[in-house]
C-alpha positions in Angstrom: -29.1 -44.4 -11.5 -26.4 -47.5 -11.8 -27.6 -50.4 -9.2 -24.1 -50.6 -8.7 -23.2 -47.1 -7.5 -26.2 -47.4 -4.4 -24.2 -47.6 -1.4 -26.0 -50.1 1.4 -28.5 -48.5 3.7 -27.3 -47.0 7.0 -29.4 -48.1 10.1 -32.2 -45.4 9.9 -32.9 -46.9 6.3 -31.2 -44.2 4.2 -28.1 -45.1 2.0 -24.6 -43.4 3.4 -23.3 -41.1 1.3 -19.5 -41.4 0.8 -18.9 -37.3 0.6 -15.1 -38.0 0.0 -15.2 -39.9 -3.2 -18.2 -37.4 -4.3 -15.9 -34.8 -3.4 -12.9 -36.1 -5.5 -14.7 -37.0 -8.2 -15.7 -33.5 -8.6 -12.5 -31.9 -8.0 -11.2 -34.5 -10.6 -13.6 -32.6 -13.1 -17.0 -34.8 -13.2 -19.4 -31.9 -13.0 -22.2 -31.5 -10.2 -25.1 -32.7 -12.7 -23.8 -36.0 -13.6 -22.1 -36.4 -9.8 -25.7 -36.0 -8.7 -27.2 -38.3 -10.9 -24.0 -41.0 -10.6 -24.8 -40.9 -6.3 -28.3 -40.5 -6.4 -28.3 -37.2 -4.4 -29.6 -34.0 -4.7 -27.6 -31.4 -7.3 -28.5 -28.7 -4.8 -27.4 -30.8 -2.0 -24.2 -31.4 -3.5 -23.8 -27.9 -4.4 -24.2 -26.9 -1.5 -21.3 -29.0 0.5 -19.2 -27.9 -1.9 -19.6 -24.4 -1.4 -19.3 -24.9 2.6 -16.4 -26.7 2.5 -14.7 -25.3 0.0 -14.0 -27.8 -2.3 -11.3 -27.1 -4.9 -13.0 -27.9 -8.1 -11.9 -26.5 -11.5 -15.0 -24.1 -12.0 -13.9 -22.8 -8.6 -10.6 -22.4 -8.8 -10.9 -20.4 -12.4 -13.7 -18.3 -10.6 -11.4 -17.4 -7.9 -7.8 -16.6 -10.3 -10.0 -14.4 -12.3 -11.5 -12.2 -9.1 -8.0 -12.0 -7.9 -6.6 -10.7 -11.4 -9.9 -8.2 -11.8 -9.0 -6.7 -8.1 -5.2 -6.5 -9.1 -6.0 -4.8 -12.1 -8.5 -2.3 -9.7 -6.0 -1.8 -7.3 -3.8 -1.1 -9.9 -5.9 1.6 -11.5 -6.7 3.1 -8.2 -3.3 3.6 -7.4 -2.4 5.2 -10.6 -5.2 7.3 -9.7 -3.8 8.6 -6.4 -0.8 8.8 -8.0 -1.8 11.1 -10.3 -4.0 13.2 -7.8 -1.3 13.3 -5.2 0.9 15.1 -8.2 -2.0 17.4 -9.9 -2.4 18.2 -6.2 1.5 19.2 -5.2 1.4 20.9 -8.6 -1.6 23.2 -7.9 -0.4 23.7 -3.8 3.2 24.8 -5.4 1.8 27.7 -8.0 -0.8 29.1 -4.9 2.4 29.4 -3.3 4.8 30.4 -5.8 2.2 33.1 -7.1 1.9 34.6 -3.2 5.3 34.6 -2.9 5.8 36.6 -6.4 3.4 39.2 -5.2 4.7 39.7 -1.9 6.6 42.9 -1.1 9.7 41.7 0.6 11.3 44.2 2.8 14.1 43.8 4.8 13.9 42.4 8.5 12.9 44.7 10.9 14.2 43.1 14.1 16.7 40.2 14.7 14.2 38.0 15.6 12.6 38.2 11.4 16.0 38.7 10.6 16.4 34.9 12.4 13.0 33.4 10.9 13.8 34.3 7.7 17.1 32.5 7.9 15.7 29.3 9.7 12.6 29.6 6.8 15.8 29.6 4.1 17.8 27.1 5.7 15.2 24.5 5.8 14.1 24.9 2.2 18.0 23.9 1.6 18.3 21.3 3.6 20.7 22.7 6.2 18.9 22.7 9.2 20.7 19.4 11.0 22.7 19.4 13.5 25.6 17.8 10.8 25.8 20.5 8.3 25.8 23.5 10.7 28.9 22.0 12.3 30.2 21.7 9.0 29.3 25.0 8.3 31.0 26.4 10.9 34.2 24.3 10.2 34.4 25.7 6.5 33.3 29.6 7.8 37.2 29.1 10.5 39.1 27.7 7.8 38.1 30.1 5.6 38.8 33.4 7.6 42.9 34.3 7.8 44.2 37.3 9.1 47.3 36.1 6.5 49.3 36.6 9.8 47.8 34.3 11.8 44.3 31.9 11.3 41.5 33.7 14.1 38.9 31.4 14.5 35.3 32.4 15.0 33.5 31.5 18.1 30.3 30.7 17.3 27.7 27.7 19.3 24.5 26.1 18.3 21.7 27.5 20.0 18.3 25.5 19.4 15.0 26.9 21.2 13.4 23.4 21.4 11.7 23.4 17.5 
């Protein structure tokens, strides 16, 4: 230990310890060994501020960058991995229900009421079921009908039982 680098005794007889140019002489890259032996403290002592507060030093800072690429990289992976679940999932849910609907008998509708839940099941699977496209449905269905005398429009209102 330099004579020079002892710092003069405080008033309860122990030397004050001058953290912040300890501090930036480690972030500057000095490392806790020979800052410990330069200030006459503890390495363990010293180690341990450093860790409480945080200090920015080189080790540190290359510790943390590669824990932040290792969980990016994780993250990464897992997400691929749900990815590819998610699909191996809607693949296997789509042939259970493509296979049931092959071996289904269809008949015809017995009532109006199938005759209606069939049509609602059909209309949702192609995207018709808003308000927007059955009005201009129903637009297309009057233009479309002509007596070639004279256009008869078709009377026909939107009826929703609250689903």
């Amino acid at each position: 230990m330099k004579k020079d680098t002892v710092l003069p005794p405080t008033a309860g007889g122990r030397a004050a310890i001058r953290w912040d140019v300890i501090e930036r002489t480690c972030i500057a890259g000095m490392t806790f060994m020979s800052a410990a032996k330069e200030f006459g403290i503890k390495e363990d002592t010293l180690r341990k501020r450093a860790r409480r507060y945080r200090w920015p030093i080189p080790r540190a800072i290359g510790k943390a960058v590669q824990k932040a690429v290792q969980n990016s990289e994780v993250a990464a992976r897992a997400a691929q991995d749900w990815l590819s679940k998610g699909e191996a999932h809607r693949r296997i849910v789509f042939d259970k229900a493509s296979g049931a609907i092959a071996q289904a008998k269809m008949c015809p509708p017995r009532s109006w009421r199938d005759f209606d839940l069939a049509d609602r099941t059909a209309r949702r699977a192609a995207g018709l079921e808003s308000a927007e496209i059955v009005q201009q449905t129903l637009i297309q269905i009057n233009e479309a009908i002509d007596d070639f005398d004279q256009p008869r429009p078709i009377e026909a209102e939107l009826i929703t039982d609250g689903r």
